[in-house]
C-alpha positions as CSV (number, residue, x, y, z in Angstrom):
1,X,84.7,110.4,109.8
2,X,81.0,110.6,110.6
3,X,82.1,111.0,114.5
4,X,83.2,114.1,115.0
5,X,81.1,117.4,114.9
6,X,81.3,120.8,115.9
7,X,81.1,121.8,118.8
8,X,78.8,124.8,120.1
9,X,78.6,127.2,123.2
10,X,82.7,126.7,124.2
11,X,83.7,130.0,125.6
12,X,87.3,129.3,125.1
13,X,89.5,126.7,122.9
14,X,88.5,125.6,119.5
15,X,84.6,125.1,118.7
16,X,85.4,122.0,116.7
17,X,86.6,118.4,117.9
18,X,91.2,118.0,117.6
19,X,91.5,115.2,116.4
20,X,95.0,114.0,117.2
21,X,96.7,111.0,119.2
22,X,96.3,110.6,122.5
23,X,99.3,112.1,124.4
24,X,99.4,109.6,126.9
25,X,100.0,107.3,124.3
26,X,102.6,109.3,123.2
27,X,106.3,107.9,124.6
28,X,107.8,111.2,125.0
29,X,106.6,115.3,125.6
30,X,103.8,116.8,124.2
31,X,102.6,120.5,123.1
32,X,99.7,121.8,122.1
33,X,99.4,125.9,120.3
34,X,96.0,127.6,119.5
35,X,96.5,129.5,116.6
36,X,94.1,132.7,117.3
37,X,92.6,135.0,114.5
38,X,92.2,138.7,115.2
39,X,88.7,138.6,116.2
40,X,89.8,135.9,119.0
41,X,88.6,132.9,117.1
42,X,90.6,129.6,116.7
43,X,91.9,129.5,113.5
44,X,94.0,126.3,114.0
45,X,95.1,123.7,116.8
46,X,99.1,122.7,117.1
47,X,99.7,119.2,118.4
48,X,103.6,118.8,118.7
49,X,105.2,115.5,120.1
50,X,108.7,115.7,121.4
51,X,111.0,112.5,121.9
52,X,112.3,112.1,125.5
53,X,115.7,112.9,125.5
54,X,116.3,116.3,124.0
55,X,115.8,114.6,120.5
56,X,113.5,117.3,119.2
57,X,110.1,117.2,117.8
58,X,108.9,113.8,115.9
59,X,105.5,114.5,114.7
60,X,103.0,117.8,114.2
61,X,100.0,117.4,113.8
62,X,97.6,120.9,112.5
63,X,93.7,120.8,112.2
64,X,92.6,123.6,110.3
65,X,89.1,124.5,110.2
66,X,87.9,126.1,107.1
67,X,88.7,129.8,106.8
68,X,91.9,129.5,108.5
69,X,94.5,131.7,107.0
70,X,97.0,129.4,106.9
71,X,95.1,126.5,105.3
72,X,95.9,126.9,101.9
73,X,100.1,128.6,101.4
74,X,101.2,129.7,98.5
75,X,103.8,128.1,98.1
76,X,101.5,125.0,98.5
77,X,104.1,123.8,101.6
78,X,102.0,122.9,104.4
79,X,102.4,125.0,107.5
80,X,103.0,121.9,109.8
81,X,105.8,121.6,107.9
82,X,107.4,125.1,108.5
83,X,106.4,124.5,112.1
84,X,108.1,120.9,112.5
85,X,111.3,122.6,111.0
86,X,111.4,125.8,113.1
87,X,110.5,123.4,115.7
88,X,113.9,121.8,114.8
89,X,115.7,125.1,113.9
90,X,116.0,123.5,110.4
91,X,115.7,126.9,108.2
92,X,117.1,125.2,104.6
93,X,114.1,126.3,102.1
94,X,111.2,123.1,101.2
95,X,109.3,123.0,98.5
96,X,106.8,120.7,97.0
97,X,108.2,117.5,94.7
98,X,104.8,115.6,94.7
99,X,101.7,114.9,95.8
100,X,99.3,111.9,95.5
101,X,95.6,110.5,97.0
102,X,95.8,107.2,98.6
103,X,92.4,105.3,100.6
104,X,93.1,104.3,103.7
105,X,90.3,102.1,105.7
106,X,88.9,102.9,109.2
107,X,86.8,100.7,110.4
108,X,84.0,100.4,107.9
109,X,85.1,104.6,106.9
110,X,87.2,105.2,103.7
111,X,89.6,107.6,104.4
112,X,91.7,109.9,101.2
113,X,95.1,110.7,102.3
114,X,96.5,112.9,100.6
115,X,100.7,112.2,100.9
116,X,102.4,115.7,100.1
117,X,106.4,114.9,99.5
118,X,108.8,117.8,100.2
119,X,112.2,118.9,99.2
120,X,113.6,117.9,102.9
121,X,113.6,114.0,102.5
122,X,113.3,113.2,105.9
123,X,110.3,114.7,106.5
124,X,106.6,112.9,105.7
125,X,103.5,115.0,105.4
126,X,99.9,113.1,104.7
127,X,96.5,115.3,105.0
128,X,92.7,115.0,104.9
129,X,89.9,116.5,105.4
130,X,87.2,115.6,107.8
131,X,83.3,115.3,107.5
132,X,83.0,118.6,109.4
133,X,85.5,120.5,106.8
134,X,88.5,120.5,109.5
135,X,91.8,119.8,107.4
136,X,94.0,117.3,109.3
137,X,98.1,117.6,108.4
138,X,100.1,114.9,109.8
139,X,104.1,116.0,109.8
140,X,106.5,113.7,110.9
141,X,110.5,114.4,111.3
142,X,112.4,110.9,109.9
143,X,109.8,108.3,110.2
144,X,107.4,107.3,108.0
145,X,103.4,108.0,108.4
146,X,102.0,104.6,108.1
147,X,98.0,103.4,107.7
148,X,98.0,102.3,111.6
149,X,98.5,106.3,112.6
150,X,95.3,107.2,111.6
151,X,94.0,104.4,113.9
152,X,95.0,105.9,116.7
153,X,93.7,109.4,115.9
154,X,90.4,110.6,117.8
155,X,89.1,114.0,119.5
156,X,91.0,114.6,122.7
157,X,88.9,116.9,125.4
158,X,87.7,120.0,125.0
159,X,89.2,120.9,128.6
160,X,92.6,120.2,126.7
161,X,92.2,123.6,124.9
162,X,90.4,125.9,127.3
163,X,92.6,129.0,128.2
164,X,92.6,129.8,131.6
């Protein structure tokens, strides 16, 4: 996604572009976590949107930026995941059944999903990485993640993330 770049000279929040959807596109509550590394650096940005209605969380979305401890698990179960079940106080154990590469068209960009399946069938997980080495996890609690999602994914402000 040739758009996005780092950003330099941001004294607080992440020093690279979130890409997520927009929350006032969002029909329901939205939450966003900075995942901070000992040294005060933003390992990772949360996006978390809630259904109206107590229903619980329906999507997480992660971007990772390389180095971040939690990028790679061992267990190779992507850490939106874990957060979309805690999120949903869901503590039966996942595991990885599958995953596959799948091109996905943006404009005149071609995108590589990458579509993780899990043991907990109602969840669906799709990642990718981004032209500034930011890895983008998409979690999503009992709907499917189709081609028009990543449509509506762009950087949200920098002011979104600065800690006060």
């Amino acid at each position: 996604m040739p758009f996005l770049r780092r950003r330099s000279g941001t004294p607080a929040g992440p020093d690279f572009d979130v890409l997520a959807m927009d929350p006032g596109d969002w029909p329901g509550h939205f939450g966003a976590a900075i995942l901070a590394g000992a040294d005060g650096t933003c390992q990772g940005i949360f996006l978390r949107y809630d259904l109206f209605g107590g229903r619980g969380p329906a999507m997480l979305i992660g971007n990772l930026p390389e180095g971040s401890p939690v990028r790679e698990p061992e267990d190779g179960v992507p850490f939106e995941v874990r957060q979309l079940l805690a999120a949903l106080e869901n503590d039966e154990p996942v595991t990885v059944v599958s995953s596959e590469d799948f091109p996905v068209m943006l404009g005149d960009d071609l995108l590589i999903v990458k579509k993780v399946k899990v043991s907990e069938e109602r969840i669906t997980c799709a990642q990718f990485g981004r032209s500034d080495g930011v890895q983008v996890t998409i979690a999503t609690w009992d709907r499917p993640i189709s081609d028009d999602l990543y449509q509506l994914l762009k950087p949200l402000p920098a002011d979104m993330f600065q800690q006060g």
